[in-house]
Backbone as JSON, one array per atom type, in Angstrom:
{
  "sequence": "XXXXXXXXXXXXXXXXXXXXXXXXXXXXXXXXXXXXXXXXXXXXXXXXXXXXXXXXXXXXXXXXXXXXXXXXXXXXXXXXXXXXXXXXXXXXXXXXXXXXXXXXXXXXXXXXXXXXXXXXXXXXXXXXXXXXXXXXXXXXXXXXXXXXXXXXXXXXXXXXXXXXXXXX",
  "N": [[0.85, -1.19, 0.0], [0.65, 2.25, -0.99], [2.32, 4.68, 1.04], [1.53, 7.61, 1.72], [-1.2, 6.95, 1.19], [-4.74, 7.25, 2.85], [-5.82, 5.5, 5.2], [-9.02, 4.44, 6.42], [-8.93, 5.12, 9.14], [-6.97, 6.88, 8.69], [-8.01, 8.57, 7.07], [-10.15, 9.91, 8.59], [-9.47, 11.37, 10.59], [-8.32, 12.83, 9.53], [-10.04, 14.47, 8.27], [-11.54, 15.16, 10.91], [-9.47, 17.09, 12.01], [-9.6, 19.31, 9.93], [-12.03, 20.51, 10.16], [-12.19, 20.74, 13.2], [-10.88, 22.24, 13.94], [-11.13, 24.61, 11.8], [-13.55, 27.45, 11.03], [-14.88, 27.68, 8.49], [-15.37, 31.15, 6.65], [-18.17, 33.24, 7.46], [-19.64, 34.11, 5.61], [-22.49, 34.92, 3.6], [-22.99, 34.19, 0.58], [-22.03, 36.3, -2.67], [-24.2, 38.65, -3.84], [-26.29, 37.74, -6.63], [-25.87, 38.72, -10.18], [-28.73, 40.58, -10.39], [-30.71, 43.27, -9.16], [-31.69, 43.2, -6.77], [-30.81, 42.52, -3.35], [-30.03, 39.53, -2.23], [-31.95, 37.88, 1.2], [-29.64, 36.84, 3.66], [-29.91, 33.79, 5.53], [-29.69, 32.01, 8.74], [-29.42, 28.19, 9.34], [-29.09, 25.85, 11.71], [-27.51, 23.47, 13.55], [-27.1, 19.65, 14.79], [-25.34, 17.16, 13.33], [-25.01, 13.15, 12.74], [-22.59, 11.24, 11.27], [-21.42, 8.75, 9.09], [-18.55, 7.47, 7.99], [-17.32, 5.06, 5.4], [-14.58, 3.17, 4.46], [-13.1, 2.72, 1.51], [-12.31, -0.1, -0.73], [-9.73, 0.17, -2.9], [-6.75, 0.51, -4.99], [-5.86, 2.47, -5.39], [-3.56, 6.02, -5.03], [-4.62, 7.62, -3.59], [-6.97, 8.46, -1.13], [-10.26, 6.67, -0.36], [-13.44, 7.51, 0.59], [-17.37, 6.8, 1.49], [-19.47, 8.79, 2.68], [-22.28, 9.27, 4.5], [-24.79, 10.71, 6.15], [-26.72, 12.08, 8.58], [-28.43, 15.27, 9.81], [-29.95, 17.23, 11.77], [-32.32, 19.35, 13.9], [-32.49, 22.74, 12.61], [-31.94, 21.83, 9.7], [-33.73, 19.19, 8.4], [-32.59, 16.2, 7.54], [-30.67, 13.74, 5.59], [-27.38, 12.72, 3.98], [-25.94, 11.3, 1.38], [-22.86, 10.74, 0.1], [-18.95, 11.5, -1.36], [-15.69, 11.16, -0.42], [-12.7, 12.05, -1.26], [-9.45, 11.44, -0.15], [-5.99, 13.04, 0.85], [-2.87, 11.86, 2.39], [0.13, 13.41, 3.08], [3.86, 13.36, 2.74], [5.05, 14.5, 4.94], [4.08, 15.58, 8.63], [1.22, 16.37, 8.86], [0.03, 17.59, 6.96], [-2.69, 17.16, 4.57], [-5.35, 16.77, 2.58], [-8.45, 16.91, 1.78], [-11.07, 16.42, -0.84], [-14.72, 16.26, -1.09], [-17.73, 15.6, -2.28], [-21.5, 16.19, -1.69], [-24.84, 14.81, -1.71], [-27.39, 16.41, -0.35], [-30.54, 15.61, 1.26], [-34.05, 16.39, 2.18], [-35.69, 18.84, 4.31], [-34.98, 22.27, 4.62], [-35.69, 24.3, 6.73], [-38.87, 23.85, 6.97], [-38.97, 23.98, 4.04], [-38.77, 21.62, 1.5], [-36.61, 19.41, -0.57], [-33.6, 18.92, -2.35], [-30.12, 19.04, -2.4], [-26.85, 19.87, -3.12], [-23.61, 19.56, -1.71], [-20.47, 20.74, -1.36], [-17.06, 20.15, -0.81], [-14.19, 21.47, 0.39], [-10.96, 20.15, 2.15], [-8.18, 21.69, 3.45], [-4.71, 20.68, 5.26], [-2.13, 22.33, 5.89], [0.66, 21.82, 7.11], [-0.19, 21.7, 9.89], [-1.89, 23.78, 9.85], [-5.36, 24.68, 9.01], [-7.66, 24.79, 6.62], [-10.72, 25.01, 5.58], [-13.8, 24.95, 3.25], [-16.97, 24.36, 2.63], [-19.37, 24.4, 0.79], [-22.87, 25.26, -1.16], [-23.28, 23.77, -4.09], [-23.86, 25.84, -7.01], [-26.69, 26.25, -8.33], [-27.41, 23.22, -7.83], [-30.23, 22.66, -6.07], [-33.05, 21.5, -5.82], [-37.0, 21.33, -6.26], [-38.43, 22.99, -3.56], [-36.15, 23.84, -2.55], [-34.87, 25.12, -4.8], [-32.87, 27.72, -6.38], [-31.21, 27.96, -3.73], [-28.01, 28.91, -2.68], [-25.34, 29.26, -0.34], [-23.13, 29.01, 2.6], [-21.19, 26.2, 4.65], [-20.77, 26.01, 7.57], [-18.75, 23.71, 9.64], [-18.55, 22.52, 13.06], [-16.53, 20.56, 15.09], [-17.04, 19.57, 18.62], [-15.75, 17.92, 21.43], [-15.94, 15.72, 20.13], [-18.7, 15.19, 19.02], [-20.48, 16.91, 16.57], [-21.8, 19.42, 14.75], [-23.36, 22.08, 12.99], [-23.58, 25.24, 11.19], [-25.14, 27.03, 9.1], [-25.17, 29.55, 6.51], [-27.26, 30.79, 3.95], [-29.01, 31.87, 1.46], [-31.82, 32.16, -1.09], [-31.45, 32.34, -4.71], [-33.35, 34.53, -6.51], [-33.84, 34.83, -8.95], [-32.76, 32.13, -10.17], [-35.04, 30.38, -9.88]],
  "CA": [[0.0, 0.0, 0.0], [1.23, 3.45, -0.82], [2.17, 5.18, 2.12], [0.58, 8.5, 1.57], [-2.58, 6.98, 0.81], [-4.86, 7.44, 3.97], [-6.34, 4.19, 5.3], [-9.71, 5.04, 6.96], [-8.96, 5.95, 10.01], [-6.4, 8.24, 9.01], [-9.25, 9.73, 6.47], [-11.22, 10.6, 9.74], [-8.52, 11.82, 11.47], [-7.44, 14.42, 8.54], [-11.32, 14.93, 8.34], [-11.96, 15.83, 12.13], [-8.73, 17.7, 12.19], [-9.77, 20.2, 9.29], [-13.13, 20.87, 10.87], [-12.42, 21.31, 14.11], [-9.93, 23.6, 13.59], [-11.47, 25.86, 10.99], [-14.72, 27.57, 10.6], [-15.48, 28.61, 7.29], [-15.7, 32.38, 6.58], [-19.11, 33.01, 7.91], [-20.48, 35.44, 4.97], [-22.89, 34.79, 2.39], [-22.16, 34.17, -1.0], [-22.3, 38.03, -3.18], [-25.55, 38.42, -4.75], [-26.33, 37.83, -8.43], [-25.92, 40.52, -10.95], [-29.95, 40.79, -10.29], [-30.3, 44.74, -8.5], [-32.47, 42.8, -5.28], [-30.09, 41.8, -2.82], [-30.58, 38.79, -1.34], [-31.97, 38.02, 2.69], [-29.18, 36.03, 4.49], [-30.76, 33.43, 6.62], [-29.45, 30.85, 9.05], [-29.86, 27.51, 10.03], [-27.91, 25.44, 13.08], [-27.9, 21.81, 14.63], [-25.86, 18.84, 14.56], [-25.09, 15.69, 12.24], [-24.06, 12.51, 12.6], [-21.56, 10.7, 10.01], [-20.86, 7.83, 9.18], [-17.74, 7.24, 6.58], [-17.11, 4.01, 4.9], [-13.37, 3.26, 3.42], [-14.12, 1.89, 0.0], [-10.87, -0.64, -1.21], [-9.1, -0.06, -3.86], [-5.17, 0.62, -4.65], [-4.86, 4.28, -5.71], [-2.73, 6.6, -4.29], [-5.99, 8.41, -2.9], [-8.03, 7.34, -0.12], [-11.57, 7.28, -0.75], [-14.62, 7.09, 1.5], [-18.16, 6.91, 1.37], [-20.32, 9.6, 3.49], [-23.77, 8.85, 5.28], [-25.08, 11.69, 7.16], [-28.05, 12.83, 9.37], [-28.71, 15.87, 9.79], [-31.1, 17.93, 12.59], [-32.25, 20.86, 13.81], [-33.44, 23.63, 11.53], [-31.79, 20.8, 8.65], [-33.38, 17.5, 8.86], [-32.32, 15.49, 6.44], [-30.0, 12.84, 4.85], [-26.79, 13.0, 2.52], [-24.99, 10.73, 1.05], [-21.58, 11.21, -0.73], [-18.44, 10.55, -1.6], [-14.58, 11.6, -0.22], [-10.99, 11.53, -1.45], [-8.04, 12.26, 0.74], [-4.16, 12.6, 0.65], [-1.58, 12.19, 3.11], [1.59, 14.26, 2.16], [4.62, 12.57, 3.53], [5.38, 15.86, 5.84], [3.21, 14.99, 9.21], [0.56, 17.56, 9.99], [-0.31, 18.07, 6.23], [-3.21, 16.52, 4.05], [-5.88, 17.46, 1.76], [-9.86, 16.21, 1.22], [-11.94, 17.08, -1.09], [-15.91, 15.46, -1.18], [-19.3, 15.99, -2.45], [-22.62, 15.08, -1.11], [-26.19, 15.46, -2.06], [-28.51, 16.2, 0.78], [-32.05, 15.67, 0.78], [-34.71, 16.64, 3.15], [-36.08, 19.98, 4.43], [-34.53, 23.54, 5.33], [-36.93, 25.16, 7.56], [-39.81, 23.54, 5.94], [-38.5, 23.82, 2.61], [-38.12, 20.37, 0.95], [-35.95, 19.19, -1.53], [-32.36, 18.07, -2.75], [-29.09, 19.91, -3.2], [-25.53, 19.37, -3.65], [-22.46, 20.41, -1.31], [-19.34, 20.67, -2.04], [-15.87, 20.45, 0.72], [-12.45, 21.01, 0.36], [-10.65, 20.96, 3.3], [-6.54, 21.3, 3.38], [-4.15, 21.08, 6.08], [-0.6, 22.64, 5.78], [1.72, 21.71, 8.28], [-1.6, 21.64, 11.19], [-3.14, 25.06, 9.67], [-6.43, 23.78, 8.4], [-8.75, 25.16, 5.87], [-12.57, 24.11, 5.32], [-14.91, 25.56, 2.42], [-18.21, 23.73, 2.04], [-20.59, 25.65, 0.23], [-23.56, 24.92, -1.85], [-22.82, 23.8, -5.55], [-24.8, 26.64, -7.6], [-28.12, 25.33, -9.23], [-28.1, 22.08, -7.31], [-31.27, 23.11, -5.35], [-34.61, 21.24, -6.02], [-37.98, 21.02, -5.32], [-38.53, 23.96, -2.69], [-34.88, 24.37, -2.71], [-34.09, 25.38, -5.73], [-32.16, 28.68, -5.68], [-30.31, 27.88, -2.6], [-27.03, 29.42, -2.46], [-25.31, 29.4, 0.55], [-22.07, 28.44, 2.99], [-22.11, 25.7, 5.96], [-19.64, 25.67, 8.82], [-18.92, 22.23, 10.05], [-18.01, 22.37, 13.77], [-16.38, 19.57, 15.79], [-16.35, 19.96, 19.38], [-16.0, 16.66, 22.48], [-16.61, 14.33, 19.39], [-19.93, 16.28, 18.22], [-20.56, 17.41, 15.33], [-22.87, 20.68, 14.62], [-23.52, 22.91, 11.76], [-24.45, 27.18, 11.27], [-25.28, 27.51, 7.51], [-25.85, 30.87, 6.05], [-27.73, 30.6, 3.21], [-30.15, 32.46, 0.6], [-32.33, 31.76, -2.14], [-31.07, 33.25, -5.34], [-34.91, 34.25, -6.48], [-33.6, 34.49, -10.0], [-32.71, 30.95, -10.41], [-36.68, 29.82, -9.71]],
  "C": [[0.88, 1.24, 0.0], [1.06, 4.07, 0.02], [1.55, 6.65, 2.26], [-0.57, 8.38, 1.18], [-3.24, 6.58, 2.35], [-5.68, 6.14, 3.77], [-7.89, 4.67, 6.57], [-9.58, 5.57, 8.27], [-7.88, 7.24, 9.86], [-7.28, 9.6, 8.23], [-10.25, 10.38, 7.89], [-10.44, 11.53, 10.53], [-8.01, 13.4, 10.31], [-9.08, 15.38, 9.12], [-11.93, 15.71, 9.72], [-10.81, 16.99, 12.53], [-8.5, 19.56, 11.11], [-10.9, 20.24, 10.08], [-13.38, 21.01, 12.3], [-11.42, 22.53, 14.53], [-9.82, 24.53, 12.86], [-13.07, 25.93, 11.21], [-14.69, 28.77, 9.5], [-15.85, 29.83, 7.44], [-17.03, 32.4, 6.75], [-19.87, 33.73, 7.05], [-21.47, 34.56, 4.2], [-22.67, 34.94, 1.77], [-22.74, 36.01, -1.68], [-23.53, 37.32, -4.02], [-25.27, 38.45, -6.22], [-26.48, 39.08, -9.05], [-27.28, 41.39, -10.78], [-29.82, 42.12, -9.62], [-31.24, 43.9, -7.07], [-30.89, 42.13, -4.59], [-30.49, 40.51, -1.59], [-30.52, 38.67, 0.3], [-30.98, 36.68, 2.9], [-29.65, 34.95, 5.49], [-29.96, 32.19, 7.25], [-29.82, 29.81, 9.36], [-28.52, 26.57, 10.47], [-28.97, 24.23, 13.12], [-26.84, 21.38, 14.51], [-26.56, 17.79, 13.8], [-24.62, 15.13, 13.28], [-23.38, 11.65, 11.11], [-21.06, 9.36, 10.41], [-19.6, 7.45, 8.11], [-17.24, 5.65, 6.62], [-15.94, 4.2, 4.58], [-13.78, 2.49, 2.45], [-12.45, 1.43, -0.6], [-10.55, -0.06, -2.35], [-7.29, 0.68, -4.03], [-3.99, 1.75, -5.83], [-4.02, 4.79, -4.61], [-3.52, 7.4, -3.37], [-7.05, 8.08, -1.9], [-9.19, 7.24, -0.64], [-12.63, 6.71, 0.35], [-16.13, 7.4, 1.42], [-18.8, 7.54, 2.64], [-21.62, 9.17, 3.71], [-23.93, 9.9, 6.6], [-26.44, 12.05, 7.71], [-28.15, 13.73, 9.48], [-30.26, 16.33, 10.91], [-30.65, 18.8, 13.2], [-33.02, 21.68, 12.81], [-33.18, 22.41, 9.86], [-32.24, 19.69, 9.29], [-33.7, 16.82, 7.2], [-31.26, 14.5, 6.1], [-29.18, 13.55, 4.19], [-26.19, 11.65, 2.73], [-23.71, 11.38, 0.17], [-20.42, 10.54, -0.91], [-17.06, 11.4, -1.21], [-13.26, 11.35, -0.6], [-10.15, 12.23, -0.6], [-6.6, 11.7, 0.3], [-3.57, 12.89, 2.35], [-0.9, 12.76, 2.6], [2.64, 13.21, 3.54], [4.9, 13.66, 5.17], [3.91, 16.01, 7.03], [2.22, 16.24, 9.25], [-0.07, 18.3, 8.13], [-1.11, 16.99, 5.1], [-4.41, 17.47, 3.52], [-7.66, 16.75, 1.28], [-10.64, 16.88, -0.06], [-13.95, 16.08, -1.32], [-17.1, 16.35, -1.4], [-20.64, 15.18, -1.96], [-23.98, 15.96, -1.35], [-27.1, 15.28, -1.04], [-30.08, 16.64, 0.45], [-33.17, 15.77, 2.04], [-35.53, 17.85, 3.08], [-35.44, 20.55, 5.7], [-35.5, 24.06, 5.86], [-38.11, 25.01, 6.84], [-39.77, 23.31, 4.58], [-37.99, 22.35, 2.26], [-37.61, 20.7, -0.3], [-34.56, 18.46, -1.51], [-31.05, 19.25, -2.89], [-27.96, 19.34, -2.62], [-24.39, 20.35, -2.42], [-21.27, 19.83, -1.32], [-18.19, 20.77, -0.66], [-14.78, 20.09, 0.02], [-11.86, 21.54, 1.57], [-8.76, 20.52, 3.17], [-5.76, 21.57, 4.87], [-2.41, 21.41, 6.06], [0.11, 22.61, 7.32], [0.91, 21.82, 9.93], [-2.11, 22.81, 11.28], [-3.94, 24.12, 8.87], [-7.52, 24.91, 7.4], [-9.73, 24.98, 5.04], [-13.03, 25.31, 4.45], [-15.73, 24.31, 2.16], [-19.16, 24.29, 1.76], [-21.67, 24.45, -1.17], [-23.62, 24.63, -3.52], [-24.03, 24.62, -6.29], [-25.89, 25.41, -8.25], [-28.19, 24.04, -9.32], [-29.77, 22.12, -6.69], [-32.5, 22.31, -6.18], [-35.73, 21.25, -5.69], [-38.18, 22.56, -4.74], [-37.47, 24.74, -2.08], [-34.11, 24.95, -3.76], [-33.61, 27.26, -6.1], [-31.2, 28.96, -4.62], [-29.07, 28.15, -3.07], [-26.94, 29.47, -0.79], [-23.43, 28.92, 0.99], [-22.48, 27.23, 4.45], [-20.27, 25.55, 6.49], [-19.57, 24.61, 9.38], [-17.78, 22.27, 11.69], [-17.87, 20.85, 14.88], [-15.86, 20.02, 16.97], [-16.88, 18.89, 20.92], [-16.48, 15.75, 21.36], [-18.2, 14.71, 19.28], [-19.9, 16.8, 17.49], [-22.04, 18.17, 15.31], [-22.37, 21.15, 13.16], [-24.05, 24.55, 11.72], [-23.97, 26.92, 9.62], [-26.05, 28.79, 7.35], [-25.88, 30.47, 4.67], [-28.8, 31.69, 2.4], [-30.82, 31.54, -0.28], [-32.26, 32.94, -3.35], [-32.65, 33.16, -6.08], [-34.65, 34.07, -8.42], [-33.43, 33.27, -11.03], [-34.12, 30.3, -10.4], [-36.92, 29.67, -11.08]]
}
């Protein structure tokens, strides 16, 4: 096995180590060229996760996501993760997508988020944001960012979010 390829527990270990050590810039995404500016709105809780390691004998880890979601989100995702070790300890790199399905504050539907999280030398930096014009259903428009905090082995969430009304 190639030694920079992470073996699941070290994929969890990169994974809890970018997210509890960053929180995503907390803004909303800039509004569309549209002249309305869109209302900011949040919603908070916690997940749980489950990640799968999935075999095979790249240089890339890979793992399968299973998530819950509650709170103002209740809902489901599934998805899918790749990670690197770097040989240099304290530095690695994820990136994963996952389509969650449920309802935002009543709002049902489906949409898509996106994470890359890197760690240089044990600085860490998380972006998971909403993949544009995923949104379905009662979601569609959603734009947004989500903060993924880990803290005593808990996992929570604060997403700021809009609905770009243009996209409808």
């Amino acid at each position: 096995m190639n030694p920079h390829r992470m073996n699941g527990i070290g994929m969890i270990a990169v994974l809890c180590a970018c997210v509890s050590l960053v929180r995503a810039d907390a803004q909303a995404p800039a509004p569309s060229d549209n002249k309305e500016i869109p209302v900011t709105l949040r919603a908070t809780g916690t997940f749980e996760v489950k990640l799968t390691p999935q075999p095979d004998d790249s240089p890339v880890g890979r793992m399968i996501i299973d998530k819950k979601f509650h709170g103002d989100l209740e809902a489901t995702s599934k998805g899918q993760m790749l990670a690197y070790t770097s040989p240099f300890k304290g530095s690695a790199g994820y990136v994963a997508i996952e389509r969650v399905d449920g309802a935002l504050k009543e709002r049902k539907g489906t949409f898509a988020l996106q994470h890359t999280g890197t760690m240089a030398r044990g600085n860490a930096s998380l972006s998971v944001t909403v993949i544009p014009d995923s949104g379905t259903g009662d979601l569609k428009g959603l734009t947004g960012r989500m903060d993924i905090i880990v803290e005593g082995g808990k996992h929570s969430y604060e997403f700021n979010y809009s609905f770009d009304e243009a996209a409808k």
